[in-house]
N, C-alpha and C positions, 0 to 999 in steps of 0.2 A: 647873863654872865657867860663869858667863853669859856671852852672846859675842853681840854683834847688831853687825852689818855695818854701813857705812858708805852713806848714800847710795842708789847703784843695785847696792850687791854685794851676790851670794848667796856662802853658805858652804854645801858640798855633800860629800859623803862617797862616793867611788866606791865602784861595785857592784863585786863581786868579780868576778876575772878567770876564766874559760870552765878547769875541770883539762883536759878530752876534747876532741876534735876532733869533728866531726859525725860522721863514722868508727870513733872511738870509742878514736883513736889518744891515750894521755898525753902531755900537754903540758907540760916541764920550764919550770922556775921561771925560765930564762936564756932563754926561748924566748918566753915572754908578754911581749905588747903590754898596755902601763895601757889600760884601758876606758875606755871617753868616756863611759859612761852612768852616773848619778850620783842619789842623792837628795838632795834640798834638805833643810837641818839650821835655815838661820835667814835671812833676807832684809832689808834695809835698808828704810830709809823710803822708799825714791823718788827719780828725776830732779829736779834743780831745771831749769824749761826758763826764755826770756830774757824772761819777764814777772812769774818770781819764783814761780811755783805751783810743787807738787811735783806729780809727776804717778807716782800708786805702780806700784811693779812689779806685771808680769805674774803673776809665779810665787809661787808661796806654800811654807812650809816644809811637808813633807811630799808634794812634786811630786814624780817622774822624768822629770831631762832629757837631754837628749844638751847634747855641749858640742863645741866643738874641739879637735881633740889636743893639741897645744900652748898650750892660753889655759889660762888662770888661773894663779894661785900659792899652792904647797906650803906646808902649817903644818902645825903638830904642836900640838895642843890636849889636853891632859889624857893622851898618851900615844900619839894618834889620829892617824892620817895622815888630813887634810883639804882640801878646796881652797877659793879664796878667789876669783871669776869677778866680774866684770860683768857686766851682764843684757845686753850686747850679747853675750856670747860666746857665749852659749846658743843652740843650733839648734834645738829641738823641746822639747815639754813634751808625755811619754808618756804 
């Protein structure tokens, strides 16, 4: 399925969650925190700012960012747990 964001949202695909500890201790399924770190899958056109220009996003598909734990929203695309951000909610492009 084709899928291009809106505007200034990216659509992003979290990295998978840490199994071991640094330690090396296993980490059960009820115990992991979702990962903030994510790859970018497809990115919208752009900000419209108040002179009417688009001004394009920063990030491109195929980036790794960090994002907030909390921001964005959950979809399920083709079977895929995915997230759906603003390019404000993005902290870092790794």
């Amino acid at each position: 399925m084709k899928f291009r964001p809106l505007h200034d949202r990216i659509l992003v695909k979290r990295l998978e969650a840490e199994q071991k500890s640094k330690g090396g201790i296993i980490i059960p399924d009820s115990a992991k925190e979702k990962p903030i770190e994510a790859t970018v899958i497809a990115v919208g056109n752009g900000r419209t700012n108040d002179k009417g220009e688009v001004r394009p996003l920063e990030v491109k598909a195929g980036d790794r960012v960090l994002f907030g734990k909390y921001g964005g929203t959950e979809v399920k695309i083709d079977g895929e747990e995915l997230l759906i951000l603003r390019e404000d909610d993005v902290l870092a492009i790794l």
